[in-house]
C-alpha positions as a Markdown table, in Angstrom:
| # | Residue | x | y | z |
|---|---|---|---|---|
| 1 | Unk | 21.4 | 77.8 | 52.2 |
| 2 | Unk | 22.3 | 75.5 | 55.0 |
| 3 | Unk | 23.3 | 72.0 | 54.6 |
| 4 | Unk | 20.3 | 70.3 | 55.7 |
| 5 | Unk | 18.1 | 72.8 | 53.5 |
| 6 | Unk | 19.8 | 71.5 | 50.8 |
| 7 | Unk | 19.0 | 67.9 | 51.6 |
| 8 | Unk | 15.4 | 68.7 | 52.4 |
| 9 | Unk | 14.7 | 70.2 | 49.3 |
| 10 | Unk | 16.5 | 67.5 | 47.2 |
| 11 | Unk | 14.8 | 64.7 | 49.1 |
| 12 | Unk | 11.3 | 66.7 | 48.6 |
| 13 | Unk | 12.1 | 66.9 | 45.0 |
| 14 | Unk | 13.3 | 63.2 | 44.6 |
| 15 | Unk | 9.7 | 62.2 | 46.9 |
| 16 | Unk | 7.4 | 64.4 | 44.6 |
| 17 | Unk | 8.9 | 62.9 | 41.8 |
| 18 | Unk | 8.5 | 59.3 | 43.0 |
| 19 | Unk | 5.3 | 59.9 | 44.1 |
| 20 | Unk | 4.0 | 61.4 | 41.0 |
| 21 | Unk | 4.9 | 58.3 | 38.9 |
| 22 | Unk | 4.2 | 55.5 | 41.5 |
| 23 | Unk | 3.3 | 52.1 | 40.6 |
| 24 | Unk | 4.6 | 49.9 | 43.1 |
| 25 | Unk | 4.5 | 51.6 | 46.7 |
| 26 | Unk | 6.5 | 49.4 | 48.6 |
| 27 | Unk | 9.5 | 50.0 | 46.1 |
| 28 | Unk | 8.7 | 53.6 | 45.8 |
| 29 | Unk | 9.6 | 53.4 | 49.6 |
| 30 | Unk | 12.4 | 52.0 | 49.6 |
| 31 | Unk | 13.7 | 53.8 | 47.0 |
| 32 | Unk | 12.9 | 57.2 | 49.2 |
| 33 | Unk | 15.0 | 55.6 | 52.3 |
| 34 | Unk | 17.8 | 54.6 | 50.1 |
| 35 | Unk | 17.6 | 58.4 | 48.9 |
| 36 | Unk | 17.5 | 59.7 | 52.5 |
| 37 | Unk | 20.2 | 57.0 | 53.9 |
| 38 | Unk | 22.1 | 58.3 | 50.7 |
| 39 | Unk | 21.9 | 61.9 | 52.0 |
| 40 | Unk | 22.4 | 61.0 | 55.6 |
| 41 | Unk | 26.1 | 59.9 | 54.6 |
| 42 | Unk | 26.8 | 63.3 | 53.1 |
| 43 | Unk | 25.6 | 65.4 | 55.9 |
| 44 | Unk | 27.9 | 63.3 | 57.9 |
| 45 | Unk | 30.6 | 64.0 | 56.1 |
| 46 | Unk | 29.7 | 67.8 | 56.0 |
| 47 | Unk | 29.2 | 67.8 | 59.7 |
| 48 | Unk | 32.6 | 66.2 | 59.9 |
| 49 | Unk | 34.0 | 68.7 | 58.2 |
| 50 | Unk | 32.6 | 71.5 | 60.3 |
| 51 | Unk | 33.8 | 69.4 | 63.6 |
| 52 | Unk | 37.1 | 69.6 | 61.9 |
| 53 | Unk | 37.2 | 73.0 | 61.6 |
| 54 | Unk | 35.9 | 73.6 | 65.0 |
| 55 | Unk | 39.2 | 71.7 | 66.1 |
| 56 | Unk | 41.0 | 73.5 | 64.3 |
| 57 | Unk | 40.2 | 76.8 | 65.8 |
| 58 | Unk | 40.2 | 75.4 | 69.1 |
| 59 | Unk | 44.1 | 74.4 | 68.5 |
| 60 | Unk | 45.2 | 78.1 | 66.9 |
| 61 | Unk | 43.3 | 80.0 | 70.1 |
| 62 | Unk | 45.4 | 77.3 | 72.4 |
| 63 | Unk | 48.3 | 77.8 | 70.4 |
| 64 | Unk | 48.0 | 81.7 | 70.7 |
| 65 | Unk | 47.7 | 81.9 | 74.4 |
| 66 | Unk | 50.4 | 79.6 | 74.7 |
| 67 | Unk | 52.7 | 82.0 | 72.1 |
| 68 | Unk | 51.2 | 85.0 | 74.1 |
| 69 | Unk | 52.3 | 83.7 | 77.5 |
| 70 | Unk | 55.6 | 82.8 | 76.0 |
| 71 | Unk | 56.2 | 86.5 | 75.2 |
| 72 | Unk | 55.1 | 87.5 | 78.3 |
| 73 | Unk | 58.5 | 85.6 | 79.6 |
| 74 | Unk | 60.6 | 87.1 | 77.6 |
| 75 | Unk | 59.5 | 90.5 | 78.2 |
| 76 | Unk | 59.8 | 89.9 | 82.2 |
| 77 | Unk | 63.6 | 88.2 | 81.5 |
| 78 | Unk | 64.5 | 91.4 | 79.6 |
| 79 | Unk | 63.4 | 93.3 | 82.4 |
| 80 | Unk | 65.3 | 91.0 | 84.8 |
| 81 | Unk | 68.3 | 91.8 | 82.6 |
| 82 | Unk | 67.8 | 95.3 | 83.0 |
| 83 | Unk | 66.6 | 95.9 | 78.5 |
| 84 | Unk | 63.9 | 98.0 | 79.3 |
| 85 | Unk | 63.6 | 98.5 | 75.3 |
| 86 | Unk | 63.2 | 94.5 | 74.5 |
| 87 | Unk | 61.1 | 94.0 | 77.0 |
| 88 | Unk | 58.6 | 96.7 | 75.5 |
| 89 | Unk | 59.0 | 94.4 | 72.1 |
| 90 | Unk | 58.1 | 91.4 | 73.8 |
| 91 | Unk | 55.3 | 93.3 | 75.4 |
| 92 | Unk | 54.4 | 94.1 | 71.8 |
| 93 | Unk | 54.5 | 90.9 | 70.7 |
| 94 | Unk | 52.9 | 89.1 | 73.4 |
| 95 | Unk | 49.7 | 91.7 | 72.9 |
| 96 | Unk | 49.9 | 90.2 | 69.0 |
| 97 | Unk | 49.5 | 87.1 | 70.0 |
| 98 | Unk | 46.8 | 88.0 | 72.8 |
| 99 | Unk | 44.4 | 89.4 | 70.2 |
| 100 | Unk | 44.6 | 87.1 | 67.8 |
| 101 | Unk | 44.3 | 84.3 | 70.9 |
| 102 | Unk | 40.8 | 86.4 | 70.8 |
| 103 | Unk | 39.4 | 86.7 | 67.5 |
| 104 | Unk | 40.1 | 83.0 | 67.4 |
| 105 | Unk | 38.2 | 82.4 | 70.7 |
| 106 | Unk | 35.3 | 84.2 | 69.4 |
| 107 | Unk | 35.5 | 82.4 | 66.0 |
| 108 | Unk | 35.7 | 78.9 | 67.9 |
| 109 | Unk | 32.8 | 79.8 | 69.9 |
| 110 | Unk | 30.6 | 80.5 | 66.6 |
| 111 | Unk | 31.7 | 76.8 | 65.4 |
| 112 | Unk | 31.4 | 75.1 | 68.2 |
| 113 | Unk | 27.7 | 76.6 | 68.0 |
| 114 | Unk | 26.7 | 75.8 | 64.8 |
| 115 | Unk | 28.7 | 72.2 | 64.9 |
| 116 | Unk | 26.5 | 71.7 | 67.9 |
| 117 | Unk | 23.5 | 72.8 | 66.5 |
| 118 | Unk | 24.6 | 70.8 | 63.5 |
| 119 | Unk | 24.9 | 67.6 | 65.5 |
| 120 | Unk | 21.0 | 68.1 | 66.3 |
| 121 | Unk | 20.0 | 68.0 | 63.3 |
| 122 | Unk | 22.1 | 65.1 | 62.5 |
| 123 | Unk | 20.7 | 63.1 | 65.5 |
| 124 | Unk | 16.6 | 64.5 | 64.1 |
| 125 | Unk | 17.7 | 63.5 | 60.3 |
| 126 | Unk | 18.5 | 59.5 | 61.6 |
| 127 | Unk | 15.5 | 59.1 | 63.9 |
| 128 | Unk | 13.5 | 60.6 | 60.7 |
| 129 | Unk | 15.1 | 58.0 | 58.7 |
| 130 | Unk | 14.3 | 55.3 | 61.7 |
| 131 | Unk | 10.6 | 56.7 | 61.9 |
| 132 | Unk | 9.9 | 56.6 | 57.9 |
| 133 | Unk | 11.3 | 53.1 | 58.1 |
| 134 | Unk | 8.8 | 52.1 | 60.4 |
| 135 | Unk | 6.0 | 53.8 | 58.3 |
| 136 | Unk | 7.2 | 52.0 | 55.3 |
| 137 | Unk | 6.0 | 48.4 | 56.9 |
| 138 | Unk | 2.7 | 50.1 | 57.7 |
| 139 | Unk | 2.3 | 52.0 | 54.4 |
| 140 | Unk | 3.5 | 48.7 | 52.7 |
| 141 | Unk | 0.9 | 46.6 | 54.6 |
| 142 | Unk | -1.8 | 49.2 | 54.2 |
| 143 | Unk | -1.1 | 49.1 | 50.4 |
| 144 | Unk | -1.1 | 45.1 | 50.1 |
| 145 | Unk | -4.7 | 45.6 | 51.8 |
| 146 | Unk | -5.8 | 47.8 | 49.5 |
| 147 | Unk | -4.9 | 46.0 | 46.1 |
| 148 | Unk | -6.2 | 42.2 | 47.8 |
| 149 | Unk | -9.6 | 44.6 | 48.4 |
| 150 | Unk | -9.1 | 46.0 | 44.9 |
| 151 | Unk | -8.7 | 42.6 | 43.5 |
| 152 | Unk | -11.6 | 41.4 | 45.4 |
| 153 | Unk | -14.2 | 43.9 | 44.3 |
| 154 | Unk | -13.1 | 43.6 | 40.4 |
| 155 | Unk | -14.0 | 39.4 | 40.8 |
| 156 | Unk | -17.2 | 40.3 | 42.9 |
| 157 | Unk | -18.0 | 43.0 | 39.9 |
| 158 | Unk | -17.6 | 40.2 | 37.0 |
| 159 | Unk | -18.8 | 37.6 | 39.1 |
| 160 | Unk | -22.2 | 40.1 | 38.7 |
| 161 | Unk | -22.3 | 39.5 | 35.0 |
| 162 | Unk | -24.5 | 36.8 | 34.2 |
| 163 | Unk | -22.8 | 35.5 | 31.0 |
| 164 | Unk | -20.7 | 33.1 | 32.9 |
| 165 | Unk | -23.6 | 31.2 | 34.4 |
| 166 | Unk | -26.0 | 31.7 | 31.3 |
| 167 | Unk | -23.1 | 29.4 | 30.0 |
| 168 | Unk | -24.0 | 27.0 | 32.1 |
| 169 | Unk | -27.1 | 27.1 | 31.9 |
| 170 | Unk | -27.0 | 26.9 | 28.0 |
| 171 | Unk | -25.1 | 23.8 | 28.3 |
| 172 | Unk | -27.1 | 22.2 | 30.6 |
| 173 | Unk | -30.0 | 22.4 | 27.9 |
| 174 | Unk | -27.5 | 21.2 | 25.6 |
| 175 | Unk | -27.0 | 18.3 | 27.4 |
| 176 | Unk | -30.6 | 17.4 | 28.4 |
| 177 | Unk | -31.4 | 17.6 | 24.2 |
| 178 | Unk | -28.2 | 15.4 | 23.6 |
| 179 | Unk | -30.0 | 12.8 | 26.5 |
| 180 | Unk | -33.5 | 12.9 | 24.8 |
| 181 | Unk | -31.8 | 12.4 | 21.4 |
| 182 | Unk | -30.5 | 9.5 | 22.8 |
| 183 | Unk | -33.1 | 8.0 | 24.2 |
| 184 | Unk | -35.4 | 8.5 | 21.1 |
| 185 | Unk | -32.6 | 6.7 | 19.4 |
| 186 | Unk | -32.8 | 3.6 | 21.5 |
| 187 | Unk | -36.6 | 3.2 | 21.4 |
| 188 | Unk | -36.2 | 3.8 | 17.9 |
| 189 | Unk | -34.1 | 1.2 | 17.4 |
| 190 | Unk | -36.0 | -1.6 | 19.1 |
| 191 | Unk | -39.4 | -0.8 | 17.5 |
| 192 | Unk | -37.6 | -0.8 | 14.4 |
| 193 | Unk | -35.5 | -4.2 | 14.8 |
| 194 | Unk | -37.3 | -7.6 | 13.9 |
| 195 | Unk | -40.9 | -8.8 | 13.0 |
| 196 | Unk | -43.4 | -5.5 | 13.5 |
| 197 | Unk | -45.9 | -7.9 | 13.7 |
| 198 | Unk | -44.6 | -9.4 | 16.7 |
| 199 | Unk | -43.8 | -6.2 | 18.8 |
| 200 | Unk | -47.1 | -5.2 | 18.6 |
| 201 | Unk | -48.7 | -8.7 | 19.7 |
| 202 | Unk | -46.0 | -8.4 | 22.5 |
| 203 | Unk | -47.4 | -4.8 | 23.4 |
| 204 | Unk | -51.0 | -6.6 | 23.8 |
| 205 | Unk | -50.1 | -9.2 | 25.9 |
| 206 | Unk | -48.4 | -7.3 | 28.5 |
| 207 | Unk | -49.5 | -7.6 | 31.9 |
| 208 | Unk | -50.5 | -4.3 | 33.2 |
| 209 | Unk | -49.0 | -3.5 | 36.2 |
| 210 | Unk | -51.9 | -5.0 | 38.8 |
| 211 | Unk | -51.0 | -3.2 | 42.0 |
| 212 | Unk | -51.8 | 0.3 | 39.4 |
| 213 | Unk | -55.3 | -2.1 | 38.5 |
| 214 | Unk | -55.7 | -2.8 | 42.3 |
| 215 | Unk | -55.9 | 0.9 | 43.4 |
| 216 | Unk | -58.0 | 2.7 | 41.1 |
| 217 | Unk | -60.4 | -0.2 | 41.5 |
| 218 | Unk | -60.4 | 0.6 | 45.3 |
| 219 | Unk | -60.7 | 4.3 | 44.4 |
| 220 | Unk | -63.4 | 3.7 | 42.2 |
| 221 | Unk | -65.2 | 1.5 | 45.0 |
| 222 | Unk | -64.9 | 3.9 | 47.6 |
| 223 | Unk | -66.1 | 6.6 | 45.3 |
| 224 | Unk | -69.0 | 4.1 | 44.7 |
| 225 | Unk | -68.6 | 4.5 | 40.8 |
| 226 | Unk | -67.2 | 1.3 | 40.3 |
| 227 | Unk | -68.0 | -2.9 | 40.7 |
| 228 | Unk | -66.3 | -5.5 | 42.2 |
| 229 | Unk | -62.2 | -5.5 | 41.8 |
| 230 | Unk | -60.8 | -7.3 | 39.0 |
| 231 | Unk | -59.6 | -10.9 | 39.0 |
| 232 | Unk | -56.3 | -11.0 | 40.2 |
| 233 | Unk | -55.1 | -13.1 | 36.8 |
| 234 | Unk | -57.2 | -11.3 | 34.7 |
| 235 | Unk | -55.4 | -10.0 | 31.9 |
| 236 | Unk | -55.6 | -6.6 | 30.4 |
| 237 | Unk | -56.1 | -8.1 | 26.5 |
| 238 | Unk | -59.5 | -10.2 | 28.0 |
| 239 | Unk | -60.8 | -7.1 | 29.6 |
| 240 | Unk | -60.8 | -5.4 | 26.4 |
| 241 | Unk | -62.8 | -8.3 | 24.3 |
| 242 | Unk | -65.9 | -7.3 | 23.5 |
| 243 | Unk | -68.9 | -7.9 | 25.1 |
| 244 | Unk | -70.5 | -10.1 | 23.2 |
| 245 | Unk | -67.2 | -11.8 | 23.0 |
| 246 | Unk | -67.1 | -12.3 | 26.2 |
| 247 | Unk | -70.8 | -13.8 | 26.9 |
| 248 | Unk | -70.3 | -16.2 | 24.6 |
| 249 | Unk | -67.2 | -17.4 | 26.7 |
| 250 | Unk | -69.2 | -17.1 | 29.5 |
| 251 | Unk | -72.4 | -19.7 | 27.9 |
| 252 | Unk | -69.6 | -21.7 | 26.5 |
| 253 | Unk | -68.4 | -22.7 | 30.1 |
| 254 | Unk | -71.9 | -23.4 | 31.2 |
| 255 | Unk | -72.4 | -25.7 | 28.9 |
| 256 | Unk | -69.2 | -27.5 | 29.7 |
| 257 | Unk | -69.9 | -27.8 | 33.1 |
């Protein structure tokens, strides 16, 4: 299994995992990025590793055409020099050298390759990383919407129970039997206070209100079931005298005059 297989499958496993016992998105988020920076470091250094070893093949195929053209010299001084027999050795050697100059070309190739190809997938793992950074603000925002919504519709849904207000309206009874109290208290208390006697007296004698007097007499006319309007002075005790009462007042006057 390749390297970034591995991380793929270990971040999927450390996502599904997350996921399954979320609570708080946002920090479920940025505990996945911390998980995929985490793994970003140590495909770097596996990358780096396989750059390394791409070097490194790179320098024994340069080192073997160099050793290989070296022995290909030595085999043209022998020659020079007339040792037919050496110079077939260094021919020997310098065809060592040559094949091995190829095995590690053709091994250097492959790394380069996969080190390239490696690099890729480098490059796609950190704009992943940039991309689900990104989504995190919008997944983060989303979620904030969602539970100020949530939170909304739990207060609109208790805000449909009636008890709350029935409260209210309880105590507002309460109060309007607390102010009638009260006020039965005080007229209690006056009748009750001083001479009886008196009060009552005091009840006779008071004036009626004669604007009150003054309209239903009016009504009364203009319904023609009614006489002339009362005397402007005239009491609401000497209306109620009797009527005999009354003509004797009235043949008591004549006789005075």
């Amino acid at each position: 299994m390749g390297i970034f297989s591995r991380l793929g499958t270990l971040i999927k496993s450390n996502i599904n995992d997350l996921i399954s016992k979320a609570e708080d998105p946002e920090k479920m988020l940025s505990q996945v990025l911390v998980d995929m920076k985490n793994q970003l470091v140590e495909a770097k250094k596996q990358v780096a590793v396989a750059i390394g070893d791409e070097k490194r093949l790179k320098k024994q195929w340069d080192d073997q055409i160099a050793l290989g053209k070296d022995w290909e010299r030595k085999a043209m001084a022998a020659v020079h020099a007339g040792d037919d027999d050496l110079a077939r050795e260094a021919l020997v050697r310098q065809k060592e050298h040559d094949d091995l100059s190829h095995q590690f070309e053709q091994q250097w190739h492959m790394q380069k390759d996969a080190v390239d190809k490696l690099k890729d997938q480098l490059r796609s793992l950190n704009s992943k990383i940039e991309e689900a950074k990104r989504k995190k603000n919008i997944l983060v925002a989303r979620a904030k919407r969602a539970e100020a919504q949530k939170t909304i519709q739990q207060t609109m849904a208790g805000l449909s129970d009636t008890s709350a207000f029935d409260t209210f309206d309880r105590m507002a009874e309460k109060v309007d039997q607390i102010e009638a109290e009260a006020e039965a208290s005080t007229e209690l208390a006056g009748e009750l206070t001083g001479d009886a006697l008196e009060h009552r007296f005091k009840k006779l004698n008071a004036p009626s209100s004669p604007g009150a007097e003054s309209a239903l007499a009016a009504l009364k006319a203009k319904m023609g079931v009614a006489g002339a309007l009362p005397a402007a002075g005239e009491s609401q005790a000497q209306k109620a005298l009797p009527a005999s009462e009354a003509a004797g007042k009235a043949a008591s006057g004549k006789s005075d005059s």
